[in-house]
C-alpha positions in Angstrom: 1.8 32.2 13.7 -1.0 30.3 15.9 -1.7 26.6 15.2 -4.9 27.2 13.3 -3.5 29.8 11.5 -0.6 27.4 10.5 -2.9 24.8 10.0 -4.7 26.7 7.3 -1.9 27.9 5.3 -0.4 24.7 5.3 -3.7 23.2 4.0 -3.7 25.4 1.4 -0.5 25.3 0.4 -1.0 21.7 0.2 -4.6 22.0 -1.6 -2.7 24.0 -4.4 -0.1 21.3 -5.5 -2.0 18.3 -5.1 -2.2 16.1 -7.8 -5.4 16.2 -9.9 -5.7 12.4 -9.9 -6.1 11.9 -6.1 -9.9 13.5 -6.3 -10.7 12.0 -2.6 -8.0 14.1 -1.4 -9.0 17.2 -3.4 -12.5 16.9 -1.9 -11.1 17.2 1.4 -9.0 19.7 1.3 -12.2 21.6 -0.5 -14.4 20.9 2.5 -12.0 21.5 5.1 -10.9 25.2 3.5 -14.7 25.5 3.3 -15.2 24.6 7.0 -12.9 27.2 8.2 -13.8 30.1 6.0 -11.1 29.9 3.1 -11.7 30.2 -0.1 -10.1 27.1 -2.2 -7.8 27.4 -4.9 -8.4 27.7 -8.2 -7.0 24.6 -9.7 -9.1 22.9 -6.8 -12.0 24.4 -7.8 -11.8 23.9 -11.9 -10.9 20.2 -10.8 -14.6 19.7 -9.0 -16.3 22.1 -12.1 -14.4 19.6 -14.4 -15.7 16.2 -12.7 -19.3 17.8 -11.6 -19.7 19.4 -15.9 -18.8 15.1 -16.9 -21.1 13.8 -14.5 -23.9 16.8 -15.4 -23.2 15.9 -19.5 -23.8 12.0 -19.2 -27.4 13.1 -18.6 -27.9 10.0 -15.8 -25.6 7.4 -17.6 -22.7 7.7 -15.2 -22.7 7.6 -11.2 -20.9 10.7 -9.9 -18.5 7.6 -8.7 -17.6 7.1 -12.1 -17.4 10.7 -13.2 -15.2 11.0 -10.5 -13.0 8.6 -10.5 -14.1 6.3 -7.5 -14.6 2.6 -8.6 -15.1 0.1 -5.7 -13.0 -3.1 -5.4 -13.7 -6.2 -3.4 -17.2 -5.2 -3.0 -16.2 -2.4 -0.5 -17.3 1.6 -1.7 -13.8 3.2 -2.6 -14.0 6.1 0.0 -14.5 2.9 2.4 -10.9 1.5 1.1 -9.7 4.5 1.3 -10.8 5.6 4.9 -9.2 2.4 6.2 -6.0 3.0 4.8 -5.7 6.7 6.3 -6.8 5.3 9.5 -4.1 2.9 9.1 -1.6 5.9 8.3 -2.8 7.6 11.0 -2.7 5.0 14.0 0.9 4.7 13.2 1.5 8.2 13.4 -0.1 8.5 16.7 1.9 5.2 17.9 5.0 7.1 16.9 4.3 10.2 18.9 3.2 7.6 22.2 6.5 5.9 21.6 8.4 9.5 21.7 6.4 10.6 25.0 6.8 7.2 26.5 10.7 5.6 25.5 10.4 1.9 25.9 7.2 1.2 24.8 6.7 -1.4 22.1 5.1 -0.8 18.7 2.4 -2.8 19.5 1.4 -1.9 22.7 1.5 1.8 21.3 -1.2 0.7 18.6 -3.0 -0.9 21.1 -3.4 1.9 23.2 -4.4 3.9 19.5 -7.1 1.8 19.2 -8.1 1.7 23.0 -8.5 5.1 23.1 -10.1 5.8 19.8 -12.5 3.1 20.1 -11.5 1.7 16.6 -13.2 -1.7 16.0 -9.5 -4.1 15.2 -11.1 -6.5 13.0 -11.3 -3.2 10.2 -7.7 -3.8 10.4 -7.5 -7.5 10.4 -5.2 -7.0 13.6 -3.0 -5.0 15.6 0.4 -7.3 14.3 -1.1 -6.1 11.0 -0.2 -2.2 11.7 3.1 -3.1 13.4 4.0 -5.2 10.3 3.2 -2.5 7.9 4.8 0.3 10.5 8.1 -1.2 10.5 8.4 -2.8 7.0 8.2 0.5 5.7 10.4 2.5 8.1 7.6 4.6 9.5 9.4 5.4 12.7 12.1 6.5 11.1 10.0 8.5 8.5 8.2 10.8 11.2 11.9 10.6 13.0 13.4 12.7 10.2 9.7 14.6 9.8 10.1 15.7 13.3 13.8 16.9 13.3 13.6 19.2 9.1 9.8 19.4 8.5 8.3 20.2 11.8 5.5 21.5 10.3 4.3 19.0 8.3 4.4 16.9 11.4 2.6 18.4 13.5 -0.5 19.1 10.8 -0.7 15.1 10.0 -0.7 14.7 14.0 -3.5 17.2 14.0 -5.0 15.8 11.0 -5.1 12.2 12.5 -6.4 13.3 15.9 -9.2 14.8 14.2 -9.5 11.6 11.6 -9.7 9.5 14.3 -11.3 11.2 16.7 -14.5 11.4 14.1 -14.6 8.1 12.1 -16.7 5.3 10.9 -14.2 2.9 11.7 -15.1 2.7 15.8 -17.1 0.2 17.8 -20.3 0.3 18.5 -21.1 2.1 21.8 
């Protein structure tokens, strides 16, 4: 099976048992099945209809936000939060797969480069010691370690998936 062709099914196959809580998710997998010509899944669908039919019946007394879910905290837009947070998922995937192609380099100089080469503005993410504290308090390594040796797969669409993230954000510098 090609790539995009794998990439597809797996999105789908992913779009069908995601949980109906995580709406921000839902919403992406709806646009990016949209984007390349697939029809999305029921349950995804009925979701949306359930959360656009509450915002359409409060006749103008709820944001969509709020029919949806999406409350900000800290005085930052939820989908903001949330953006950071993927970004920060997805740097330390990328510093994994530079660590495999390049033995010997250090977490940290692997983020680095992430960010060099994205153009992602650090102060988003307080720091890059931030990341490498996060990436190896939770094992992330050895997370994609054991991803990459029984769930290929899987690996290589969040690889994809955080080339593409990142490659497209809000989160870079100006210029």
């Amino acid at each position: 099976m090609e790539h995009k062709e794998l990439a597809k099914q797996m999105i789908m196959d992913c779009a069908e048992q995601w949980p109906e809580d995580d709406i921000v998710t839902i919403i992406r997998f709806f646009a990016a099945l949209v984007k390349v010509g697939q029809s999305p899944p029921l349950k995804m669908l009925s979701v949306l209809a359930n959360r656009f039919t509450a915002y359409l019946d409060a006749n103008g007394e709820k944001t969509l936000d709020e029919c949806f879910g999406l409350k900000a905290k800290q005085g930052k837009h939820f989908l903001k939060q949330r953006d950071e947070q993927e970004a920060t998922d997805y740097v330390m995937a990328l510093a994994w797969q530079l660590i495999k192609e390049n033995p010997g380099i250090s977490v940290n100089l692997a983020i680095s480069e992430i960010f060099s080469k994205y153009h992602i503005d650090e102060d988003i993410f307080k720091s890059v010691e931030s990341i490498e504290s996060r990436y190896s308090r939770i094992k992330y390594g050895l997370f994609l370690d054991i991803c990459h040796e029984h769930c290929p797969d899987f690996l290589f669409v969040l690889l994809w998936r955080s080339e593409c993230f990142l490659s497209n954000n809000s989160l870079k510098t100006k210029g």
